[in-house]
C-alpha positions in Angstrom: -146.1 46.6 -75.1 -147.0 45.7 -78.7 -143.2 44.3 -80.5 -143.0 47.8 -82.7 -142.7 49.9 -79.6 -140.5 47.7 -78.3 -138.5 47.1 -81.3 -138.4 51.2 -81.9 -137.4 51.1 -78.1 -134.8 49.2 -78.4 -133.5 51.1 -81.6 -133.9 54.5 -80.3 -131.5 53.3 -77.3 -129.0 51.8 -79.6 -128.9 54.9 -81.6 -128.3 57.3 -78.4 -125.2 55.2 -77.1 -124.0 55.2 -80.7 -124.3 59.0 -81.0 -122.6 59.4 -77.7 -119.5 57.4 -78.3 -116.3 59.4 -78.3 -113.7 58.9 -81.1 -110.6 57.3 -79.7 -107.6 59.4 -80.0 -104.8 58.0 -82.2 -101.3 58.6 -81.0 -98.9 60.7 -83.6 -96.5 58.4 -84.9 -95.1 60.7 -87.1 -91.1 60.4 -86.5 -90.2 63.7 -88.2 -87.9 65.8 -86.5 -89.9 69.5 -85.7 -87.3 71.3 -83.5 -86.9 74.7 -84.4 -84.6 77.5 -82.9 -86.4 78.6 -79.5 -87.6 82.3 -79.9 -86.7 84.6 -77.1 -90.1 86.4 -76.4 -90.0 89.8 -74.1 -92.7 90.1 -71.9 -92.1 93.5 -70.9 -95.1 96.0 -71.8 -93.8 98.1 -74.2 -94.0 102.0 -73.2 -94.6 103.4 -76.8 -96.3 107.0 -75.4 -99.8 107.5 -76.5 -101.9 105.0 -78.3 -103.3 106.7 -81.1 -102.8 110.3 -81.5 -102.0 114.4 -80.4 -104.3 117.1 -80.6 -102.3 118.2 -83.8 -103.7 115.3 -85.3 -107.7 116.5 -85.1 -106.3 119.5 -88.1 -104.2 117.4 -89.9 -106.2 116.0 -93.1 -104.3 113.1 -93.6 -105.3 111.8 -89.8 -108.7 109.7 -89.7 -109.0 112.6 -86.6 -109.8 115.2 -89.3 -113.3 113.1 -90.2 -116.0 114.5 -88.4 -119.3 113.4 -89.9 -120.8 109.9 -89.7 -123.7 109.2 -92.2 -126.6 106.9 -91.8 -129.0 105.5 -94.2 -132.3 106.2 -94.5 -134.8 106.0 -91.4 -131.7 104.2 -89.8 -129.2 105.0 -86.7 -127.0 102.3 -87.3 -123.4 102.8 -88.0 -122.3 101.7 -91.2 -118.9 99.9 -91.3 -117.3 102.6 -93.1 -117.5 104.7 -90.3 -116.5 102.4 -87.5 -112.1 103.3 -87.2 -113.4 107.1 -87.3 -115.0 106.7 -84.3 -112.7 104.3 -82.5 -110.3 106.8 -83.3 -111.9 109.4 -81.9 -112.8 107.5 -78.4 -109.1 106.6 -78.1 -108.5 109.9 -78.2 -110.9 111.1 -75.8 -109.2 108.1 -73.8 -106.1 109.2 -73.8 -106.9 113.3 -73.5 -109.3 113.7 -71.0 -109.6 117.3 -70.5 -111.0 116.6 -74.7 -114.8 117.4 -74.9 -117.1 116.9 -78.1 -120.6 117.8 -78.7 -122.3 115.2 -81.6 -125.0 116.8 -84.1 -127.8 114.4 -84.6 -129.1 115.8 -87.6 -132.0 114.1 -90.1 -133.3 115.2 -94.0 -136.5 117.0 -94.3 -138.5 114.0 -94.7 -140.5 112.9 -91.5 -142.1 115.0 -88.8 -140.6 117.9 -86.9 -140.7 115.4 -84.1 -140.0 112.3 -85.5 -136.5 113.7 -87.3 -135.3 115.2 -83.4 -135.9 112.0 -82.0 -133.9 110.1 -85.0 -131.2 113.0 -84.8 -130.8 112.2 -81.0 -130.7 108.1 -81.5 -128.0 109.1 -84.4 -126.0 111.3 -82.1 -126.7 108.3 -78.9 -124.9 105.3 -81.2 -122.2 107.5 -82.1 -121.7 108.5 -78.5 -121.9 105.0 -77.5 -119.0 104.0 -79.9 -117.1 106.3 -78.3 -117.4 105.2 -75.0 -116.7 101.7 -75.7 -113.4 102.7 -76.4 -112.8 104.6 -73.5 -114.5 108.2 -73.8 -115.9 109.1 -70.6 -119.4 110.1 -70.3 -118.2 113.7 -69.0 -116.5 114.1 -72.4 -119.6 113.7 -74.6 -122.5 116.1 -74.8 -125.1 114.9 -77.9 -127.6 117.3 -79.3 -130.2 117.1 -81.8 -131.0 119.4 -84.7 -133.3 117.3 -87.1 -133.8 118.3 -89.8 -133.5 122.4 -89.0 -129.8 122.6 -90.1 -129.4 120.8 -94.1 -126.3 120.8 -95.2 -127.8 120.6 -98.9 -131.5 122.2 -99.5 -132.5 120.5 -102.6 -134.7 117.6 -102.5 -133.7 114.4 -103.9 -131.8 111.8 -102.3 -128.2 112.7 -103.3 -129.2 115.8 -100.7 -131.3 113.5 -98.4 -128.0 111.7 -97.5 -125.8 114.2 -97.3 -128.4 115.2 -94.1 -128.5 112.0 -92.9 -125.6 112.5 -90.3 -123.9 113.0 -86.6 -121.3 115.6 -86.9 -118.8 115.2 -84.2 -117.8 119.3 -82.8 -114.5 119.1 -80.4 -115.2 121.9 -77.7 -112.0 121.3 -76.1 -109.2 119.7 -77.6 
């Protein structure tokens, strides 16, 4: 070996026991007194009733169970964070009522083919379906159907109507 490769050798295994050394751990000498009262904690689960919510709450306005329609942004089926609560909401309350049954409405704007806006419907109505189930909705309680773009909730055309049919409209069959 030529004395650069051995020199760059030598190096290179100085550096990697260098980088592997651990810092030594200092003991506190800090001589502060930190008692505090002890806290009594109780352990017991706390029997509260239902989680969330009563079928009353699905007509009451002021209950997050009274929003029924997700929107999406264009050409997407992602759930925006705005609409995230509604639907945990509404899966705890499938949770917690199972005899509860919803249909979602995939629904698209008029822009796209036939085709294309009943496939993006169905994706729409899938992620809000999937929501639902991760917090606790069975798959019994969940039917999703797809409508494209054949039922606008506005007819004009220009994006402030475009995104008003960009949406999953959650339809309780049973409450």
């Amino acid at each position: 070996m030529n004395t650069i490769t051995k020199l760059a050798l030598i190096l290179l295994i100085a550096f990697a026991f260098t980088a592997c050394k651990k810092d030594e751990v200092k003991p506190d000498t800090d001589t502060t007194d930190t008692t505090t009262d002890t806290e009594v904690v109780d352990t017991q689960p706390m029997d509260d009733g239902p989680i969330c919510c009563n079928p009353e709450d699905l007509d009451n306005p002021d209950s997050l169970l009274s929003k029924r329609v997700i929107y999406f942004d264009f050409d997407q089926s992602t759930i925006r964070a705005e609409f995230r609560d509604i639907i945990a909401l509404h899966g705890r309350y499938l949770s917690e009522n199972p005899s509860a049954r919803m249909t979602l409405e995939g629904h698209a704007d008029e822009r796209g083919s036939r085709e294309y806006n009943l496939a993006l419907g169905e994706r729409r109505g899938n992620a809000v379906a999937n929501l639902l189930r991760a917090e606790g909705a069975s798959d019994n309680q969940i039917n999703v159907v797809s409508y494209g773009e054949e039922r606008p909730v506005a007819t004009c055309s220009d994006e402030s109507c475009w995104s008003q049919n960009r949406r999953a409209v959650i339809v309780y069959t049973a409450k």
